[in-house]
C-alpha positions in Angstrom: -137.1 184.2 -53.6 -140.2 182.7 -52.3 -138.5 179.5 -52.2 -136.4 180.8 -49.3 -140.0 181.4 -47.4 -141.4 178.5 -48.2 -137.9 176.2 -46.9 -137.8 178.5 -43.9 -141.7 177.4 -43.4 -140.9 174.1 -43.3 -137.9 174.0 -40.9 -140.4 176.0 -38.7 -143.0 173.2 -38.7 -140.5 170.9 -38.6 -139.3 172.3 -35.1 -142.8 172.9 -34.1 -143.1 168.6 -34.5 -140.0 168.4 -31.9 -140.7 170.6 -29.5 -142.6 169.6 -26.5 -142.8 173.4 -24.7 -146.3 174.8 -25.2 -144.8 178.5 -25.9 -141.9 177.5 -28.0 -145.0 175.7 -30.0 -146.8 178.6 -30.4 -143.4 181.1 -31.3 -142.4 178.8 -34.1 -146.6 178.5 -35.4 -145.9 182.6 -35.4 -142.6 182.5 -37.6 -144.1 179.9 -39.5 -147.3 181.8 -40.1 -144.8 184.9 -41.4 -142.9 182.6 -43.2 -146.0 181.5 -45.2 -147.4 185.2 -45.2 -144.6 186.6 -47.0 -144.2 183.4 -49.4 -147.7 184.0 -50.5 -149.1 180.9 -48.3 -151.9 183.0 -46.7 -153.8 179.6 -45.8 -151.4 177.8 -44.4 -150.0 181.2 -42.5 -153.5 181.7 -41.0 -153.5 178.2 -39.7 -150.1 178.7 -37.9 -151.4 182.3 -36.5 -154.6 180.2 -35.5 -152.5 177.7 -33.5 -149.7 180.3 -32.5 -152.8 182.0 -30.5 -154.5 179.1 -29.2 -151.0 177.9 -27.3 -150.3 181.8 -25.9 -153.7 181.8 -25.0 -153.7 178.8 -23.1 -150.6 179.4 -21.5 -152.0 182.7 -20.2 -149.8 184.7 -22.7 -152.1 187.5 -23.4 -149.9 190.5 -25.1 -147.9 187.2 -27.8 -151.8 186.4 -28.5 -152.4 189.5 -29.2 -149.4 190.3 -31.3 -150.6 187.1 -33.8 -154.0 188.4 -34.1 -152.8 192.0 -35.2 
């Protein structure tokens, strides 16, 4: 149900709020962006896949930026 994406969203951002490690940051904005991509969220997924690459990016993570922006 697209409850079940939209719930698994949210315990993705939540996690995103209490983590401190730049690439676990930007692996949870990912799952969160496909959480809201397959719940229909396509806003709020393309703000997570915009974050998700800025982190990897910064980080020096090129193939995981990459990845997001396929």
């Amino acid at each position: 149900s697209l409850a079940a994406w939209e719930e698994a969203q949210r315990y993705f951002e939540q996690a995103i709020e209490l983590s401190d490690d730049p690439l676990s940051r930007a692996e949870l904005h990912e799952r969160a962006g496909q959480m809201g991509w397959a719940g229909g969220r396509i806003e709020a997924a393309h703000r997570h896949y915009e974050a998700a690459i800025e982190l990897f990016e910064s980080a020096g993570q090129i193939h995981p930026a990459a990845r997001v922006s396929a």
